[in-house]
C-alpha positions in Angstrom: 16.5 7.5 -2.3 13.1 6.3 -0.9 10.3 8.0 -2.4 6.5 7.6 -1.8 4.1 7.6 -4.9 0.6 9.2 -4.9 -2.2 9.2 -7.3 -5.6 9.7 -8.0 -6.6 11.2 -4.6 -9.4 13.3 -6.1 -9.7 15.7 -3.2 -9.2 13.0 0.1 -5.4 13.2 1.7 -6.6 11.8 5.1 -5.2 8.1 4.0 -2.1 9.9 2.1 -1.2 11.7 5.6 -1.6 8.3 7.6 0.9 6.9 4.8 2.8 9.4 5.2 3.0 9.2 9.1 3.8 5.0 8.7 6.8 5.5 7.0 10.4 6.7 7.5 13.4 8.1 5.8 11.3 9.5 2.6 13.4 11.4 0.2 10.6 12.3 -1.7 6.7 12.2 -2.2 5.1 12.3 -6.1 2.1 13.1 -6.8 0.8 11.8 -10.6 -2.1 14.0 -10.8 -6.0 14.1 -9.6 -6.3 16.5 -7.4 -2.8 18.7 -8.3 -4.6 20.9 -5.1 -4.1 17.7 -2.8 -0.3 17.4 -3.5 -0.7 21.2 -2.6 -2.3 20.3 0.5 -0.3 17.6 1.6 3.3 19.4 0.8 2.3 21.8 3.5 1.4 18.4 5.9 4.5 16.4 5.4 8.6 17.6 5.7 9.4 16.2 3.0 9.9 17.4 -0.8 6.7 16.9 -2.6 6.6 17.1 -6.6 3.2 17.0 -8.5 2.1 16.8 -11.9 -1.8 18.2 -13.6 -4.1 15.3 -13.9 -7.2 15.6 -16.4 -9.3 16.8 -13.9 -7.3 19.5 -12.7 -8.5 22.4 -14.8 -6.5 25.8 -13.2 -3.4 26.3 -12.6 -0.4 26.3 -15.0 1.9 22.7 -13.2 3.7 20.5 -15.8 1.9 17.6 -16.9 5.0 15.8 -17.7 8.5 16.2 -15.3 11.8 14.5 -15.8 13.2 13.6 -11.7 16.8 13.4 -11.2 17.7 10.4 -9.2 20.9 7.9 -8.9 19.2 5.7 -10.8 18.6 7.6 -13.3 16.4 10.2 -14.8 12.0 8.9 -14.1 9.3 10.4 -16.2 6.5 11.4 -14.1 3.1 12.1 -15.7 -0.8 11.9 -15.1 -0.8 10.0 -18.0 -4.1 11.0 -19.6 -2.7 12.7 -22.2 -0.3 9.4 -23.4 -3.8 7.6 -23.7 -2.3 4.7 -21.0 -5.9 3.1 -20.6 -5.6 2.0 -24.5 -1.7 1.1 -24.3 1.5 2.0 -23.1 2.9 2.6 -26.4 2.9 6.5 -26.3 4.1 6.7 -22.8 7.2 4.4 -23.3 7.9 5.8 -26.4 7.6 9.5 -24.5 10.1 7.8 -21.9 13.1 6.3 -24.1 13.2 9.1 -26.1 14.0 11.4 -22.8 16.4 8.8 -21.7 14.0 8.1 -18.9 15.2 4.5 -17.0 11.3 4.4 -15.5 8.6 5.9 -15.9 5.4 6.8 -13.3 1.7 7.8 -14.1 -1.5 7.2 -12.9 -4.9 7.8 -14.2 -6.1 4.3 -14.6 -6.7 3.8 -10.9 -5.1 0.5 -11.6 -1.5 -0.2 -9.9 1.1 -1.9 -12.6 4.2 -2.6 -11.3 6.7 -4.3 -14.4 9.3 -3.8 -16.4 8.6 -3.3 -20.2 11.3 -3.2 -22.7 14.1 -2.3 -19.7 12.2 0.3 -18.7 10.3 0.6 -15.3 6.5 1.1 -15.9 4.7 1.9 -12.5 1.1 3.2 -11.7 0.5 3.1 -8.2 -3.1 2.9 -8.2 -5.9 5.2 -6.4 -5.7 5.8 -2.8 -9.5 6.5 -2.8 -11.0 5.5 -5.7 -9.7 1.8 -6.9 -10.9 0.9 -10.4 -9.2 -3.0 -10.0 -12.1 -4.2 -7.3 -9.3 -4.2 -4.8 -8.5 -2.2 -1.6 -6.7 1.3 -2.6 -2.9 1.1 -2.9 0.4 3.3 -3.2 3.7 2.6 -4.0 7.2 2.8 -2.2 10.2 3.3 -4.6 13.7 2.8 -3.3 16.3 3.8 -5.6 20.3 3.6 -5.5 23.0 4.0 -8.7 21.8 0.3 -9.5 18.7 -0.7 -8.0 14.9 0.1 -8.5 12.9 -1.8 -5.9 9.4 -1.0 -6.3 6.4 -1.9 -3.9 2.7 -1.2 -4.6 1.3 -1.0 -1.1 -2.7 -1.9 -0.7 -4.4 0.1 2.3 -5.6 -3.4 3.5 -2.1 -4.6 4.2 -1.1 -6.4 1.3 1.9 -5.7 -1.3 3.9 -6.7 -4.7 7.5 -6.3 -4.9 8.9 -5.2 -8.1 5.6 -6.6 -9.9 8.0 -10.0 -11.4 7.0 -9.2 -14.7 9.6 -8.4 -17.9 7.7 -7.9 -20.7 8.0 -6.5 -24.3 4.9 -4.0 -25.6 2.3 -5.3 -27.2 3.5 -3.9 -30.9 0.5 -1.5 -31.9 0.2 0.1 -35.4 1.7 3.1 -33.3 4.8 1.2 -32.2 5.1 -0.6 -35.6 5.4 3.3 -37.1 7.9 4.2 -34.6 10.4 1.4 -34.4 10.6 1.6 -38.1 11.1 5.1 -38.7 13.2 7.6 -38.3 11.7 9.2 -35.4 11.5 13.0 -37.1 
């Protein structure tokens, strides 16, 4: 499965539809949120599937904030990510992951792409399109799945990419965490 990853658009699909028109064989477009409207907008551009989730700043409407995607791989959260507070830690949006079997797990929010792998699960944030918090050009990301493989790319606009961000970590063990991984989870 080959699926393109959006977030953070806040209103401006003109660089998601060139995206869009660069690339072949999608399976899939996500959108993580900020502007729900634009997924809206852009599912009625493409021919392709597209599945969105509410950002914070998408006050009508009644979308999911959190969905659970089906793929070969495995089940992927996808969320905005506001609401798993991901600009203090990733604690609340792994834990929100393993406990719905979840192999990877997409959000956005930050305006900051991540790429890694953090306690065997797949922790991606594909950036901003148009509004890049990281002082670097906007960026996307290209996920291409099969029963045993999850090859992620973030994508800058200016040309440049990561592959599969390199990076196994563990998380950081916040006073959240600690409380988790020692209880019984009720």
């Amino acid at each position: 499965m080959k699926i393109l990853v959006l977030s953070d658009t806040h209103g401006d699909i003109s660089m998601a539809k060139k995206i869009w028109a660069s690339l072949d064989d999608l399976d899939l477009v996500l959108h993580l949120g900020d502007y729900y409207e634009d997924a809206e907008k852009l599912a009625a551009y493409v021919r392709t599937r597209v599945i969105a989730v509410h950002g914070n700043m998408d006050f009508e409407g009644d979308s999911p904030l959190h969905r659970i995607i089906d793929t070969e791989y495995g089940p992927i959260l996808i969320t905005h990510g506001h609401c798993d507070r991901v600009r203090a830690s990733y604690d609340k949006l792994l834990y929100r992951a393993e406990e719905a079997g979840c192999k990877a797990v997409l959000f956005g929010h930050t305006h900051v792409a991540v790429n890694e792998v953090i306690d065997g699960i797949h922790v991606v944030n594909p950036g901003s399109l148009t509004r890049p918090r990281d002082g670097a050009a906007g960026s996307y990301a290209v996920i291409e799945t099969s029963e045993d493989r999850f090859d992620c790319r973030i994508i800058r606009t200016d040309g440049n990419s990561e592959k599969n961000g390199g990076k196994n970590s563990k998380a950081k063990a916040g006073m959240l965490r600690s409380i988790l991984n020692y209880s019984d989870r009720l």
